[in-house]
N, CA, C, O and CB atoms as a CASP TS submission, in Angstrom:
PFRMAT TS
TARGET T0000
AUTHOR 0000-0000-0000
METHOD Language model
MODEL 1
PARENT N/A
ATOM      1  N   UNK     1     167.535 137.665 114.792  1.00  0.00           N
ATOM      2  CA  UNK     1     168.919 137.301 114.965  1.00  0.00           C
ATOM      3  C   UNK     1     169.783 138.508 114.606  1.00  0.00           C
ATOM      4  O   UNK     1     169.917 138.732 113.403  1.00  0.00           O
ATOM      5  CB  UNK     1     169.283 136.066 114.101  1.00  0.00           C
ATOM      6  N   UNK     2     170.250 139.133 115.280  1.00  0.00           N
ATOM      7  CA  UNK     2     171.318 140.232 115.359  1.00  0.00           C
ATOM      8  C   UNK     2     172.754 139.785 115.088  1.00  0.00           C
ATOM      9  O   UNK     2     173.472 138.940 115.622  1.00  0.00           O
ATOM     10  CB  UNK     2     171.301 140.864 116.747  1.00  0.00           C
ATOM     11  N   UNK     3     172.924 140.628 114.089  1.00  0.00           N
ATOM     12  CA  UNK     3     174.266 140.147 113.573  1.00  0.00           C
ATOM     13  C   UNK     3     175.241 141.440 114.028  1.00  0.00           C
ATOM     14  O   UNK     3     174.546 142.374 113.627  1.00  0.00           O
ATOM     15  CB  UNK     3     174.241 139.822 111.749  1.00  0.00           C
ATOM     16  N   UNK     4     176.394 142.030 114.605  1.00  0.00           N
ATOM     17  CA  UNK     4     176.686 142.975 114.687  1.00  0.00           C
ATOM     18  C   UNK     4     178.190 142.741 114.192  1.00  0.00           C
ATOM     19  O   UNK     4     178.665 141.607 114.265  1.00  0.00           O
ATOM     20  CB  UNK     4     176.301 143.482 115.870  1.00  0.00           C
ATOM     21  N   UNK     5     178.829 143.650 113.762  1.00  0.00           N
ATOM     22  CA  UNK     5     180.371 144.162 112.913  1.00  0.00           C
ATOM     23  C   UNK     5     181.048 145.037 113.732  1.00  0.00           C
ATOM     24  O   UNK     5     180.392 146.067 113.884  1.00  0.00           O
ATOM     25  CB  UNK     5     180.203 145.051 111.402  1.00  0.00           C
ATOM     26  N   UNK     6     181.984 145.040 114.258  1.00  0.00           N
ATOM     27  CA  UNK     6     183.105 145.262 114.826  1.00  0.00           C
ATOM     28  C   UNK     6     184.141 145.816 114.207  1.00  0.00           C
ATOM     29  O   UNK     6     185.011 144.960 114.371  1.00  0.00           O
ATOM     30  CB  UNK     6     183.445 144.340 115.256  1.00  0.00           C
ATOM     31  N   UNK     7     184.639 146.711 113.585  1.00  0.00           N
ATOM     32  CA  UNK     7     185.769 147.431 113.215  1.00  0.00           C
ATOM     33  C   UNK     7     186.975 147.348 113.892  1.00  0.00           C
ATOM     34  O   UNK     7     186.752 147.666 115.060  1.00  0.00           O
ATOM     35  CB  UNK     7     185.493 148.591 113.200  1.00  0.00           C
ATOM     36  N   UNK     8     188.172 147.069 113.726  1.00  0.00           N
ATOM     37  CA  UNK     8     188.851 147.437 114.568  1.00  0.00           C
ATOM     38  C   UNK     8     190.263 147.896 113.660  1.00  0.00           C
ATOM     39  O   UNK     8     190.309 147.666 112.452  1.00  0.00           O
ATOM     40  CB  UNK     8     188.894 146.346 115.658  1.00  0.00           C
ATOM     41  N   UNK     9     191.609 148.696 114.524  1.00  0.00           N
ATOM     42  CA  UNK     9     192.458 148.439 113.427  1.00  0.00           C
ATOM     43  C   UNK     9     193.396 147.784 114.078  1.00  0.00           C
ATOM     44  O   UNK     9     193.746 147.680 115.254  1.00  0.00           O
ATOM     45  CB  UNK     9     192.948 149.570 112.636  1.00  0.00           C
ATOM     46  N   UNK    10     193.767 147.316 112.939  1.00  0.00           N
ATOM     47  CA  UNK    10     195.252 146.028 113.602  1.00  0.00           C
ATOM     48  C   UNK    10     196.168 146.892 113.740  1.00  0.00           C
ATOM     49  O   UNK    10     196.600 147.680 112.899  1.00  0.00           O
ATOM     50  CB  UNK    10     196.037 144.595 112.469  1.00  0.00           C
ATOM     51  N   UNK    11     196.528 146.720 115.010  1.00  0.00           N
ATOM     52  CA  UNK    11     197.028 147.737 115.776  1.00  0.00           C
ATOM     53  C   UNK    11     197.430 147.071 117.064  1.00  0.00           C
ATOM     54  O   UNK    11     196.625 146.179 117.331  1.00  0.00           O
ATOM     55  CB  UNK    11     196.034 148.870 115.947  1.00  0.00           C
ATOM     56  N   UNK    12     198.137 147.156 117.723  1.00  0.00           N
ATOM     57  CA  UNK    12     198.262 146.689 119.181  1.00  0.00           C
ATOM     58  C   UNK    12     197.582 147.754 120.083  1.00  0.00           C
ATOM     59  O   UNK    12     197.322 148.900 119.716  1.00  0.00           O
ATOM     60  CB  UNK    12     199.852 146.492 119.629  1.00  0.00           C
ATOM     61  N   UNK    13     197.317 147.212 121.363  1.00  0.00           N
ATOM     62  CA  UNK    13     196.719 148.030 122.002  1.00  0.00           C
ATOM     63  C   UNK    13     197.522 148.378 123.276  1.00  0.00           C
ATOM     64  O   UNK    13     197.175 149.221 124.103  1.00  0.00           O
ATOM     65  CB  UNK    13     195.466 147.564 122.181  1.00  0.00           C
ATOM     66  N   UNK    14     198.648 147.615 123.329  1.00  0.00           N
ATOM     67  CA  UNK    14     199.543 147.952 124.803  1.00  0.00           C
ATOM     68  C   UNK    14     200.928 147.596 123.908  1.00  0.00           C
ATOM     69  O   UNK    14     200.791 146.966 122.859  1.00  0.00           O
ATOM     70  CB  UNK    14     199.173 146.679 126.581  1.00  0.00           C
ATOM     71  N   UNK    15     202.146 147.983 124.315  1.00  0.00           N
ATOM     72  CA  UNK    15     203.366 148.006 123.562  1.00  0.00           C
ATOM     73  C   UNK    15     203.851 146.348 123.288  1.00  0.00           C
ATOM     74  O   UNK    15     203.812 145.317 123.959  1.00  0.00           O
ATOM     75  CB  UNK    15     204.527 148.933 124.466  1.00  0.00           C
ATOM     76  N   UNK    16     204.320 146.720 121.918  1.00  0.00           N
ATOM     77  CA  UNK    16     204.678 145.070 121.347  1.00  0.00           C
ATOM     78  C   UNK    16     203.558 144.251 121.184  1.00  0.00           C
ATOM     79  O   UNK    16     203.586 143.035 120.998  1.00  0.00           O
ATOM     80  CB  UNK    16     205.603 144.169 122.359  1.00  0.00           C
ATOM     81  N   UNK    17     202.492 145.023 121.268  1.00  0.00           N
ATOM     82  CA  UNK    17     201.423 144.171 120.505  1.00  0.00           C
ATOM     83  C   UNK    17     201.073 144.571 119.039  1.00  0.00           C
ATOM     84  O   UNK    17     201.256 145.776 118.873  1.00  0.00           O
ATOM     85  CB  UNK    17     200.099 144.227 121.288  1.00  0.00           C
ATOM     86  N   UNK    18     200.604 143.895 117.877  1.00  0.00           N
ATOM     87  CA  UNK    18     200.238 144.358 116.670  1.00  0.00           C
ATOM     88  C   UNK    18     199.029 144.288 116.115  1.00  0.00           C
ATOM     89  O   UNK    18     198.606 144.822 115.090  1.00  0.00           O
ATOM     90  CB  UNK    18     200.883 143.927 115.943  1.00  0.00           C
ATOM     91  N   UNK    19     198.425 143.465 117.008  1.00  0.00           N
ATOM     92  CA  UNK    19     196.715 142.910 117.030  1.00  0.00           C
ATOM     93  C   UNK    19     195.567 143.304 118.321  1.00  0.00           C
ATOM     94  O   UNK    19     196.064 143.582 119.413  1.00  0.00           O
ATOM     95  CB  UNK    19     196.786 141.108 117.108  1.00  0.00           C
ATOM     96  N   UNK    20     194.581 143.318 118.232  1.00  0.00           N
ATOM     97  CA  UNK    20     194.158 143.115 119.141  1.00  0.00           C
ATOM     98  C   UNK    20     194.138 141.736 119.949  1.00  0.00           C
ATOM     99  O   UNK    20     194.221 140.666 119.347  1.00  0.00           O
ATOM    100  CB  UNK    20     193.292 143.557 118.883  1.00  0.00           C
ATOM    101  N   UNK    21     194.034 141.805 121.237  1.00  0.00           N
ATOM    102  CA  UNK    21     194.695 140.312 121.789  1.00  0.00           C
ATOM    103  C   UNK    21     192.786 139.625 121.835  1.00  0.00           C
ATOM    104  O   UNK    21     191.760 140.303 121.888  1.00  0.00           O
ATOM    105  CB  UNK    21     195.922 140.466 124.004  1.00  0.00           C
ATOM    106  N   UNK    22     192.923 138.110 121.788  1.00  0.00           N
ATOM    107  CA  UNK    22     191.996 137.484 122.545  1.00  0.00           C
ATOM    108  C   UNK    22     191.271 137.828 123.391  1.00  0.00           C
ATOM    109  O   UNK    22     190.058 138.011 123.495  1.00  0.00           O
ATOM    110  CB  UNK    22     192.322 136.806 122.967  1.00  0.00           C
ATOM    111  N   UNK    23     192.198 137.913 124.064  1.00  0.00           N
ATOM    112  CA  UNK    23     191.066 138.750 125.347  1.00  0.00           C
ATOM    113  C   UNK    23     190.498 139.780 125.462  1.00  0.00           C
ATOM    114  O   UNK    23     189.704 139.811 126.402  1.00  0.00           O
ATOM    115  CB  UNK    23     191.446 139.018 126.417  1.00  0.00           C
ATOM    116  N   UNK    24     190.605 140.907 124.708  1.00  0.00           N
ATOM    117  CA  UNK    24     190.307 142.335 124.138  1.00  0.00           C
ATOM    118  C   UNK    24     189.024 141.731 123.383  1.00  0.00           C
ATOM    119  O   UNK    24     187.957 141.782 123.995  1.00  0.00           O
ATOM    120  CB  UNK    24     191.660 143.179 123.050  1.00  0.00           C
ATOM    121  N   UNK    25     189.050 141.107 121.976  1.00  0.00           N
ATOM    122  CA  UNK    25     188.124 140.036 121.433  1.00  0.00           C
ATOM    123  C   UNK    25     186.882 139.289 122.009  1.00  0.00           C
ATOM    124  O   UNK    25     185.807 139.194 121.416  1.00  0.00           O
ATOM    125  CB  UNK    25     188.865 139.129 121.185  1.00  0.00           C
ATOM    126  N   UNK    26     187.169 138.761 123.260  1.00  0.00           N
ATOM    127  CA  UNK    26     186.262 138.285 124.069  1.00  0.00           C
ATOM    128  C   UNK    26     185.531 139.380 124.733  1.00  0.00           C
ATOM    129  O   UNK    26     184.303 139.311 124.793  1.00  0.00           O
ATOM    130  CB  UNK    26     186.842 137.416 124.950  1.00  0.00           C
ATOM    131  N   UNK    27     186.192 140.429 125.261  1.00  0.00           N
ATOM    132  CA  UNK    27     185.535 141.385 125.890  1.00  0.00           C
ATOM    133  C   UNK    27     184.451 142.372 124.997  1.00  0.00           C
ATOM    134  O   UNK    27     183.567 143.136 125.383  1.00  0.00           O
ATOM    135  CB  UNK    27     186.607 142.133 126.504  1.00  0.00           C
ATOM    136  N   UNK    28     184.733 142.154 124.187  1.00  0.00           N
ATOM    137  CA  UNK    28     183.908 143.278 122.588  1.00  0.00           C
ATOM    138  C   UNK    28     183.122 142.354 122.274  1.00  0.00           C
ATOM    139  O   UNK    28     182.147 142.793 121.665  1.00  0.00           O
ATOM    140  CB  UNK    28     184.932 143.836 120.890  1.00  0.00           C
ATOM    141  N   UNK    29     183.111 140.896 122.471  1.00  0.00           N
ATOM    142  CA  UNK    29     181.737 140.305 121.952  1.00  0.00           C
ATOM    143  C   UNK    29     181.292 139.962 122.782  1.00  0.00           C
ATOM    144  O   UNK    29     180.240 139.456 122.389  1.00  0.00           O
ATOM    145  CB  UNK    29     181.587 139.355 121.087  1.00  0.00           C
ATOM    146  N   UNK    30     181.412 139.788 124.632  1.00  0.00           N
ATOM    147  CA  UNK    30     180.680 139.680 125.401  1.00  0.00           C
ATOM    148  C   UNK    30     179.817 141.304 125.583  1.00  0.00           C
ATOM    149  O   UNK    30     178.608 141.532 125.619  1.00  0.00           O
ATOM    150  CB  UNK    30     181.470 139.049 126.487  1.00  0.00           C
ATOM    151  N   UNK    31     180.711 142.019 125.651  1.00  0.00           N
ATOM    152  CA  UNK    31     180.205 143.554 125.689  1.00  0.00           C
ATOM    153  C   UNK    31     178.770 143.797 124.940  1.00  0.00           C
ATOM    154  O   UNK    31     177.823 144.312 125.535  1.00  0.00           O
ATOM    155  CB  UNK    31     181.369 144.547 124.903  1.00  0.00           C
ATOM    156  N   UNK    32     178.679 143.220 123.076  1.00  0.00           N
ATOM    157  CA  UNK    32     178.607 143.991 122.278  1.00  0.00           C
ATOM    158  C   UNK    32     177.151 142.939 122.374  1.00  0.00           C
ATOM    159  O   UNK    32     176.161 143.392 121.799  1.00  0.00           O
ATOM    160  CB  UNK    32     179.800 144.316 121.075  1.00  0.00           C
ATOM    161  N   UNK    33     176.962 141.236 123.245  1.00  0.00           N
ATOM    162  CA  UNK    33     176.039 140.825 122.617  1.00  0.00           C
ATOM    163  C   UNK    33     175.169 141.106 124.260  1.00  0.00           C
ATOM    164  O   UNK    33     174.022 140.669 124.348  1.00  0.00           O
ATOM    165  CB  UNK    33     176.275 139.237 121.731  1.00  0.00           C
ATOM    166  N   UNK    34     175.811 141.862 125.528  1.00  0.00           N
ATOM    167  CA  UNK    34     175.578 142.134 126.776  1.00  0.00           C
ATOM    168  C   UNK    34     174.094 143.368 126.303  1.00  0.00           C
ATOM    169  O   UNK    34     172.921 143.309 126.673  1.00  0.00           O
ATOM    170  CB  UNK    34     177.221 142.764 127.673  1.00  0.00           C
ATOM    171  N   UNK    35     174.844 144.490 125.287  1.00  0.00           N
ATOM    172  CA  UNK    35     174.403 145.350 124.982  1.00  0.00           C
ATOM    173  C   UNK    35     172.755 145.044 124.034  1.00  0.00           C
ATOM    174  O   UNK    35     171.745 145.748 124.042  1.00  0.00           O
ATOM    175  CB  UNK    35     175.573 145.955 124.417  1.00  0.00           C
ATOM    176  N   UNK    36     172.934 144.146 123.522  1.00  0.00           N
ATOM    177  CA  UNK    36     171.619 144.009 122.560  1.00  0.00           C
ATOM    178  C   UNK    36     170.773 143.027 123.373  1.00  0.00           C
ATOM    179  O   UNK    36     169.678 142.728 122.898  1.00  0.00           O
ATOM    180  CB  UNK    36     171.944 143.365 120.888  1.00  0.00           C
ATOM    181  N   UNK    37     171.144 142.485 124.543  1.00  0.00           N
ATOM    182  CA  UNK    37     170.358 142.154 125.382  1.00  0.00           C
ATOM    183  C   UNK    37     169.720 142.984 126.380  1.00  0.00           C
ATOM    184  O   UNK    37     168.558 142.828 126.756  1.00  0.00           O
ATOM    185  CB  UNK    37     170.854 141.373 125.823  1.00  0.00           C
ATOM    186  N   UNK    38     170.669 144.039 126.875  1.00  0.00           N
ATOM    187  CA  UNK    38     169.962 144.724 127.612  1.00  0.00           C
ATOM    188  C   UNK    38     169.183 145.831 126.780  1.00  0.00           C
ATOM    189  O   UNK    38     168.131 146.034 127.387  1.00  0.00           O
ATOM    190  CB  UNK    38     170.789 145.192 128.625  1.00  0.00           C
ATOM    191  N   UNK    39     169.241 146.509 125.823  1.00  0.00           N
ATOM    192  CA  UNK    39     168.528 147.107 125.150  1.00  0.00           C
ATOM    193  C   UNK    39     167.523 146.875 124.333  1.00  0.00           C
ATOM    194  O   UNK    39     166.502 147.559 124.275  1.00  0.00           O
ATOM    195  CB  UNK    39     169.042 147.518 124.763  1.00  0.00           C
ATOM    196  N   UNK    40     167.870 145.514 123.404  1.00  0.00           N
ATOM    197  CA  UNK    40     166.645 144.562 122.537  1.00  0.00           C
ATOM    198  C   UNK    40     165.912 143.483 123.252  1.00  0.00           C
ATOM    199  O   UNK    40     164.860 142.980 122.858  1.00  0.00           O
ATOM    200  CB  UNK    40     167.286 143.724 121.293  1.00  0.00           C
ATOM    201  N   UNK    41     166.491 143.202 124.223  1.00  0.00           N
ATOM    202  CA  UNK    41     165.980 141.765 124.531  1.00  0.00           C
ATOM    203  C   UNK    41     166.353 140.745 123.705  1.00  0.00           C
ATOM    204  O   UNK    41     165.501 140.003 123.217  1.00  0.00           O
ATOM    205  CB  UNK    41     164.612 141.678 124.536  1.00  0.00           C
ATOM    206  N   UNK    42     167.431 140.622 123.502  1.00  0.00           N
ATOM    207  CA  UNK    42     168.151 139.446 122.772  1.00  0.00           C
ATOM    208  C   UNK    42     168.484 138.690 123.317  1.00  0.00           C
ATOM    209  O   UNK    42     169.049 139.111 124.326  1.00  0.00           O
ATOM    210  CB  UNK    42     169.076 139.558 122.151  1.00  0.00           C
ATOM    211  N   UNK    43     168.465 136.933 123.198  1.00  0.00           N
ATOM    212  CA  UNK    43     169.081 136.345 124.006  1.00  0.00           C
ATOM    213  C   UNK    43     171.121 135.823 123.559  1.00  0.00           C
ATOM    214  O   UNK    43     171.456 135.687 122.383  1.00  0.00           O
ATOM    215  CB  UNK    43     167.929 135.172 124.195  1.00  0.00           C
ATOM    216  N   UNK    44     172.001 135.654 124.565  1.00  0.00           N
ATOM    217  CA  UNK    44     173.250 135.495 123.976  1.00  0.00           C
ATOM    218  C   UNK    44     173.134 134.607 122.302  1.00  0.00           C
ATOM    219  O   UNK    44     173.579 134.868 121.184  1.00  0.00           O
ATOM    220  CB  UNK    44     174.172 134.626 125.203  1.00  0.00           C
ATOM    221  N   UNK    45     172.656 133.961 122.627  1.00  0.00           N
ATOM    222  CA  UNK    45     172.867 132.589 121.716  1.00  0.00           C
ATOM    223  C   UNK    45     172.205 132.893 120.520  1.00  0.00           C
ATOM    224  O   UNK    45     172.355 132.058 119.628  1.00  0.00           O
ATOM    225  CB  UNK    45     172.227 131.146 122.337  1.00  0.00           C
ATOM    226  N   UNK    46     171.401 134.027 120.225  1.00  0.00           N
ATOM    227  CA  UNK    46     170.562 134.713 118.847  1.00  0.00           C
ATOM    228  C   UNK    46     171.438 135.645 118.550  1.00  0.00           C
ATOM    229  O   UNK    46     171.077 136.163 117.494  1.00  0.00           O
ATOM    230  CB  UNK    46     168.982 135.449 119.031  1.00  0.00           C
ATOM    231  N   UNK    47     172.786 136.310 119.095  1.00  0.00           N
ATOM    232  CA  UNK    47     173.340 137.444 118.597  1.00  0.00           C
ATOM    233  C   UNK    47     174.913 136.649 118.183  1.00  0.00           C
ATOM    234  O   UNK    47     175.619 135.807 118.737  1.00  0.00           O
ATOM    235  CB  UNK    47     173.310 138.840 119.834  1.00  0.00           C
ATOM    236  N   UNK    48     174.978 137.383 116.993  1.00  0.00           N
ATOM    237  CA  UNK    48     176.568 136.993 116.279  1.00  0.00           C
ATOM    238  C   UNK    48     177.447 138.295 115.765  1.00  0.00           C
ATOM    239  O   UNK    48     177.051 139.084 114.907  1.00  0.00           O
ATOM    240  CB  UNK    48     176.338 135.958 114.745  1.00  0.00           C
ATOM    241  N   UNK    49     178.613 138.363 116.397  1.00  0.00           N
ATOM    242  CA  UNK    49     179.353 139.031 116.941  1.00  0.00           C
ATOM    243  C   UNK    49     180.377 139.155 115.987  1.00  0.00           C
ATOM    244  O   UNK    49     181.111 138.168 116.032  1.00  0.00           O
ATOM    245  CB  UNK    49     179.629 138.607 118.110  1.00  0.00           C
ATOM    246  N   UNK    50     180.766 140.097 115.021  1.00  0.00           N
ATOM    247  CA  UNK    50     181.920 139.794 113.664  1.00  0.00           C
ATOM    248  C   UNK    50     183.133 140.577 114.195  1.00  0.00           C
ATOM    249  O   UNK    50     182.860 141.731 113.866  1.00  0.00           O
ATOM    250  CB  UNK    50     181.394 140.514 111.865  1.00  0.00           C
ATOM    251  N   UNK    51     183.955 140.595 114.635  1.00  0.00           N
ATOM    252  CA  UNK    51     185.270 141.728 114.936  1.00  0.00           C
ATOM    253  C   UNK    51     186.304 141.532 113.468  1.00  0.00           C
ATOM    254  O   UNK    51     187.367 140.925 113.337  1.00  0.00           O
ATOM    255  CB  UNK    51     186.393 141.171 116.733  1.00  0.00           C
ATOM    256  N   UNK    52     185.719 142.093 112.762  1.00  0.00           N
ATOM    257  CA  UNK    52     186.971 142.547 111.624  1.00  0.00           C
ATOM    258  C   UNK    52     188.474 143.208 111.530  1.00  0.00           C
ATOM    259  O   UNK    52     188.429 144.422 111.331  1.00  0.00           O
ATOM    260  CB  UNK    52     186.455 143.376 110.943  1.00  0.00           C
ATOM    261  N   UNK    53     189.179 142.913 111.585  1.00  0.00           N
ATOM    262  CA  UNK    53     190.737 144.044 111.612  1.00  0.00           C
ATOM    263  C   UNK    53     191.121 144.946 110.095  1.00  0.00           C
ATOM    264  O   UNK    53     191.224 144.700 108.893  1.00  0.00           O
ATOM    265  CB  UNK    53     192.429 142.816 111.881  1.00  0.00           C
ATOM    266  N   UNK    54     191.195 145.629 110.636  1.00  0.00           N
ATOM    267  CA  UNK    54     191.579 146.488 109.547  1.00  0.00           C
ATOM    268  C   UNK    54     193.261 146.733 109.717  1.00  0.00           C
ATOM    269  O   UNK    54     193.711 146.957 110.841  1.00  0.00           O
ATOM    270  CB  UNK    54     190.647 147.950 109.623  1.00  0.00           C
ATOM    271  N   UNK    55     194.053 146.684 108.668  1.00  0.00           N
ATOM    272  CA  UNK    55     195.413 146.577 108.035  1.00  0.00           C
ATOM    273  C   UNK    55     195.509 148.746 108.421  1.00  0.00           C
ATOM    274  O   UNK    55     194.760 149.585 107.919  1.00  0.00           O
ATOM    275  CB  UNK    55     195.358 145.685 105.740  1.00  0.00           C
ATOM    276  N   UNK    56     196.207 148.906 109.025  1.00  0.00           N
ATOM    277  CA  UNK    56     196.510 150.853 109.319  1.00  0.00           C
ATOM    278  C   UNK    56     196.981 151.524 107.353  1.00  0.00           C
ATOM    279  O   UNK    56     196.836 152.617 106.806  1.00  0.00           O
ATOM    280  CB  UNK    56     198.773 151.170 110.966  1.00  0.00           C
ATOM    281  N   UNK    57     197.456 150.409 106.960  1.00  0.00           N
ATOM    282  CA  UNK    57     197.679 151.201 105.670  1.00  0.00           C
ATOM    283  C   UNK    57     196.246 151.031 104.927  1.00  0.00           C
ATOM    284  O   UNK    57     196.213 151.821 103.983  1.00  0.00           O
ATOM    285  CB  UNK    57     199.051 150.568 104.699  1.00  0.00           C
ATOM    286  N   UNK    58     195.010 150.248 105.031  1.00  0.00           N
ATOM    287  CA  UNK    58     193.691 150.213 104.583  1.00  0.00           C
ATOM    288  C   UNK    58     192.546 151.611 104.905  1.00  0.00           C
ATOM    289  O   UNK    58     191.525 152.070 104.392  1.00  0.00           O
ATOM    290  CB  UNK    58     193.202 148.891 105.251  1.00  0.00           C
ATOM    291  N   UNK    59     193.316 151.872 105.908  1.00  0.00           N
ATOM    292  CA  UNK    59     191.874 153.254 106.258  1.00  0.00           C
ATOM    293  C   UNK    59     192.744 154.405 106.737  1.00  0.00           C
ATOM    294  O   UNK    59     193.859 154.091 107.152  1.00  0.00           O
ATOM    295  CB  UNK    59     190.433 152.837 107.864  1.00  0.00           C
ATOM    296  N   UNK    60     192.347 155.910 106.745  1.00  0.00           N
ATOM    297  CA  UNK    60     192.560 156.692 107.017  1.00  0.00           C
ATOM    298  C   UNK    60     191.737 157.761 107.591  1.00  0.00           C
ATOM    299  O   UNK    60     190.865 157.236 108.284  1.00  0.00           O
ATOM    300  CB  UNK    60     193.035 156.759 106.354  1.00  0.00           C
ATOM    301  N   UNK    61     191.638 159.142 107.596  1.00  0.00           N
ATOM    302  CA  UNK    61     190.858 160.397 107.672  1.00  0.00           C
ATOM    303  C   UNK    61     191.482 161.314 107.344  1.00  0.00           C
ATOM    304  O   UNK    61     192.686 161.322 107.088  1.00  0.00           O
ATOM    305  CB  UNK    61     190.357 160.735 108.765  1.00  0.00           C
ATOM    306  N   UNK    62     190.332 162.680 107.297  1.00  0.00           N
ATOM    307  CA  UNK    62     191.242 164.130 106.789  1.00  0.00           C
ATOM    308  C   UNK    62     192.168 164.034 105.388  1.00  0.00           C
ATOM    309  O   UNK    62     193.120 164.787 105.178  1.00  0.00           O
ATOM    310  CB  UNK    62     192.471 164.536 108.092  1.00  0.00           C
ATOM    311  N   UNK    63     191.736 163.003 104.486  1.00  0.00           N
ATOM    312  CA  UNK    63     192.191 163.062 103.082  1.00  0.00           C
ATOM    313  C   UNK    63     193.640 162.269 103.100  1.00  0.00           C
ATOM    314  O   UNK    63     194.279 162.279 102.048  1.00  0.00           O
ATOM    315  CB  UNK    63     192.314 164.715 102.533  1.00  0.00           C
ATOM    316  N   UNK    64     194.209 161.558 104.286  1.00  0.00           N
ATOM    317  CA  UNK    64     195.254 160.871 104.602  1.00  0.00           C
ATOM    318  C   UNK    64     195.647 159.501 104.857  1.00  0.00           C
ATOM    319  O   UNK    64     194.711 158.872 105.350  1.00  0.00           O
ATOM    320  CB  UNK    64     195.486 161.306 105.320  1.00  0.00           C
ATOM    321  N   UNK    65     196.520 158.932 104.725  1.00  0.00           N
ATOM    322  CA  UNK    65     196.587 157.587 105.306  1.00  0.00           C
ATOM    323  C   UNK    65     196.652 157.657 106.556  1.00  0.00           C
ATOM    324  O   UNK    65     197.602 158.316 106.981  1.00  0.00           O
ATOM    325  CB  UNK    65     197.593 156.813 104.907  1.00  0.00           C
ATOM    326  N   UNK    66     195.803 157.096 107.486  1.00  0.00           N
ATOM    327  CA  UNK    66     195.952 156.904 109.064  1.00  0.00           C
ATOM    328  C   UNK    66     197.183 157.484 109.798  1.00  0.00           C
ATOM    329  O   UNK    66     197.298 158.417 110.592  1.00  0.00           O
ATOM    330  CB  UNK    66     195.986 155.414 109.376  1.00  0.00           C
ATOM    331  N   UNK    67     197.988 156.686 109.306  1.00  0.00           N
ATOM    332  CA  UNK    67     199.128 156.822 109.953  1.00  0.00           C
ATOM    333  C   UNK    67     200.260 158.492 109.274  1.00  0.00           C
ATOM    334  O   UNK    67     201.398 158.734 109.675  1.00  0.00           O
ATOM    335  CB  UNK    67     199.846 155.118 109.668  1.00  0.00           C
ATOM    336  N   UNK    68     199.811 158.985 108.672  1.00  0.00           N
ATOM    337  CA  UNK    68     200.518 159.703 107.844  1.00  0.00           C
ATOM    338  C   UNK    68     199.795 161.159 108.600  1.00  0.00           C
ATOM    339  O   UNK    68     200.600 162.090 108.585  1.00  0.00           O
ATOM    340  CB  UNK    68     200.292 159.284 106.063  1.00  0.00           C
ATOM    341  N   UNK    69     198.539 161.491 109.200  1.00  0.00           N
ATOM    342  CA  UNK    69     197.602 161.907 109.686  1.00  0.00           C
ATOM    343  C   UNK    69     198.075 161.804 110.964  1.00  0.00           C
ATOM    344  O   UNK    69     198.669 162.807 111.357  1.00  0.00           O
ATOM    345  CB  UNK    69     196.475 161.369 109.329  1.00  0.00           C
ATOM    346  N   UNK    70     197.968 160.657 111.927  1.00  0.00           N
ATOM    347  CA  UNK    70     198.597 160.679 112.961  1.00  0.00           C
ATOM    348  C   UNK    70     200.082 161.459 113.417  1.00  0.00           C
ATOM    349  O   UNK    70     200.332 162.116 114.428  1.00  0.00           O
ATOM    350  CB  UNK    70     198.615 159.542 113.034  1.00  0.00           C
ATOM    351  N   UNK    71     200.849 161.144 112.379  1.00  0.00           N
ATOM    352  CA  UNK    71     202.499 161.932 112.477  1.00  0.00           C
ATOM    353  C   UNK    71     202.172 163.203 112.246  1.00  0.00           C
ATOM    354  O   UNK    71     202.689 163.986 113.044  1.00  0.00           O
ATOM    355  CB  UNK    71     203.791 161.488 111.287  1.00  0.00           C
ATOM    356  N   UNK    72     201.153 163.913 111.020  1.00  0.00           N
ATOM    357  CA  UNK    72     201.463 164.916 111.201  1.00  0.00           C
ATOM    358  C   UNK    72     200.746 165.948 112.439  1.00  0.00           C
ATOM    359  O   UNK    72     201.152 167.000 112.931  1.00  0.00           O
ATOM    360  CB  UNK    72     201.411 165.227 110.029  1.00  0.00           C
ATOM    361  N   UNK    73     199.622 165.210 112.663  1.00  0.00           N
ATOM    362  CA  UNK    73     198.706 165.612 113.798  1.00  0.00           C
ATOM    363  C   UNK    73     199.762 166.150 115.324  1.00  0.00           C
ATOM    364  O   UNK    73     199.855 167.248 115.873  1.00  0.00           O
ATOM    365  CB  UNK    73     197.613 164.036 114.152  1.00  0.00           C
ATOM    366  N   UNK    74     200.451 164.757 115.635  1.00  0.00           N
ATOM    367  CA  UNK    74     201.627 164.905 116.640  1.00  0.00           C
ATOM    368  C   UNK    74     202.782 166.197 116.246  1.00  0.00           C
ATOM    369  O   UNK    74     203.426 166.828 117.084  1.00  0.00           O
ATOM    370  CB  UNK    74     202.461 163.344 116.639  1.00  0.00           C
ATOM    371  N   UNK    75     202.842 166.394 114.674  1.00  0.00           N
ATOM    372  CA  UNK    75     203.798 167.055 114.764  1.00  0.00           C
ATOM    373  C   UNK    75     203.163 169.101 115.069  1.00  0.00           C
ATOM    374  O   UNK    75     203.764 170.120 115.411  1.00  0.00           O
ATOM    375  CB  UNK    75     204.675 166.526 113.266  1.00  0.00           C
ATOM    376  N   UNK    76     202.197 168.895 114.825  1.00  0.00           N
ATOM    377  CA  UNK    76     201.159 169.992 115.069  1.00  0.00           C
ATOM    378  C   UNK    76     200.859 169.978 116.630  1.00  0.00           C
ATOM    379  O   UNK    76     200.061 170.849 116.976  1.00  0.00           O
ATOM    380  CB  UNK    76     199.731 169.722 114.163  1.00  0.00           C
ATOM    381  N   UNK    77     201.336 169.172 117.617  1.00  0.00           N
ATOM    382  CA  UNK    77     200.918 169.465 118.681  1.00  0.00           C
ATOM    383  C   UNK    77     202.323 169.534 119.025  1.00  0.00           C
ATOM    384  O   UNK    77     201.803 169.748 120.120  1.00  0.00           O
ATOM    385  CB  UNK    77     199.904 168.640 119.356  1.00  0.00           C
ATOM    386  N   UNK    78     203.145 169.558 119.140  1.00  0.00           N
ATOM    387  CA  UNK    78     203.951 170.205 119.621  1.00  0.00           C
ATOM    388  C   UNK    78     204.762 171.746 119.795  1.00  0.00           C
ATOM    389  O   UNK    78     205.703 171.864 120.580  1.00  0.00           O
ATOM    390  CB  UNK    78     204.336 169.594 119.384  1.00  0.00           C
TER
END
């Protein structure tokens, strides 16, 4: 029984969104239990699918808060 974890960050993914939507959701656990079937031989109904959200002020990189990283990243590309 395959259990798989999903990361994501709460975040919108198209403007005025703040989450990932349902349907984004559905597509990552049809995707994710598509994948351990075609590679393990799993059947749908043995694989469980976790999509977690992560809060943008909870995680970061490069010694930064996400978002603090992002601004200055943008401000370096210009």
């Amino acid at each position: 029984m395959p259990i798989v974890t999903i990361q994501v960050t709460r975040e919108g993914t198209k403007p005025g969104a703040d989450s990932v939507t349902a349907e984004e959701k559905a597509a990552l656990i049809k995707g994710a239990s598509e994948l351990l079937r075609d590679v393990l031989n799993k059947p749908f109904e043995s694989t469980f699918v976790i999509i977690e959200e992560v809060a943008t002020d909870n995680w970061g990189w490069g010694g930064l808060p996400a978002l603090e990283f992002r601004r200055r990243r943008a401000e370096q590309a210009r």
